[in-house]
N, C-alpha and C positions, 0 to 999 in steps of 0.2 A: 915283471913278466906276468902278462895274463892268458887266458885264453877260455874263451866262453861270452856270453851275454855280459859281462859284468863291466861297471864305471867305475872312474877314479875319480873324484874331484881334484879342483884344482891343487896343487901340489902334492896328491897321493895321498889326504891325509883320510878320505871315507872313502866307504866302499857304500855303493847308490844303485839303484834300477827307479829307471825314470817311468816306469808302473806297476802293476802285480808281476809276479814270476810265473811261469809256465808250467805243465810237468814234465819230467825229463829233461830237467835243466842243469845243466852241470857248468861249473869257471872257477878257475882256480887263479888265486895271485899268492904269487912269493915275496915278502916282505925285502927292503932292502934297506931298514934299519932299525934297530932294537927300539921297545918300548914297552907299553902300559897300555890295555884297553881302559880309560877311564869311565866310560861309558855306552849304552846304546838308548839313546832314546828312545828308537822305536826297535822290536825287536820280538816278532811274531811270529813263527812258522807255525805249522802243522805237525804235532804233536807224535815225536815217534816215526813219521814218512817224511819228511824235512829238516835237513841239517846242514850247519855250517860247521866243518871239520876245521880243526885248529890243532897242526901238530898231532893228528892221533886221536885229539878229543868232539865230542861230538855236543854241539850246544841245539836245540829245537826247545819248541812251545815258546817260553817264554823266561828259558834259563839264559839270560844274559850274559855273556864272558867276561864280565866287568872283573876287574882285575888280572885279567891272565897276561904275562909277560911272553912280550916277542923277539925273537932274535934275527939278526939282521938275514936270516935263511930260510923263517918262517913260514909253512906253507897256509896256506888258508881257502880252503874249497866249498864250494855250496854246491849241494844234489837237492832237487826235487823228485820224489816219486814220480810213476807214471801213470 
């Protein structure tokens, strides 16, 4: 389940924006199976005004979620400032 500007690659496995992001940009996707963030390669907001919420927590700048566990009802949201 998504809704906002946001992609899925093929089989759901990233979440992608085929440019920069906007302000006032908000999309949220519900996970639909447990896992591991292993990684973000790239993984840049704006400091404090940009977050991708996970579950309650909030990751911006350049705090990477590497490691946090998902469950298969997980929410996961991006805001942009305006």
């Amino acid at each position: 389940m998504t809704s906002g500007p946001c992609t899925l690659s093929r089989g759901g496995n990233c979440v992608g924006r085929p440019s920069d992001y906007t302000a006032s940009e908000s999309c949220q996707i519900t996970s639909t199976r447990s896992g591991t963030i292993d990684s973000c390669p790239v993984f840049n907001t704006e400091s404090g005004y940009d977050f991708l919420n996970i579950d309650g927590t909030n990751y911006d700048g350049s705090s990477c979620p590497r490691g946090v566990s998902l469950s298969s009802r997980s929410t996961i949201t991006w805001t942009s400032d305006g």
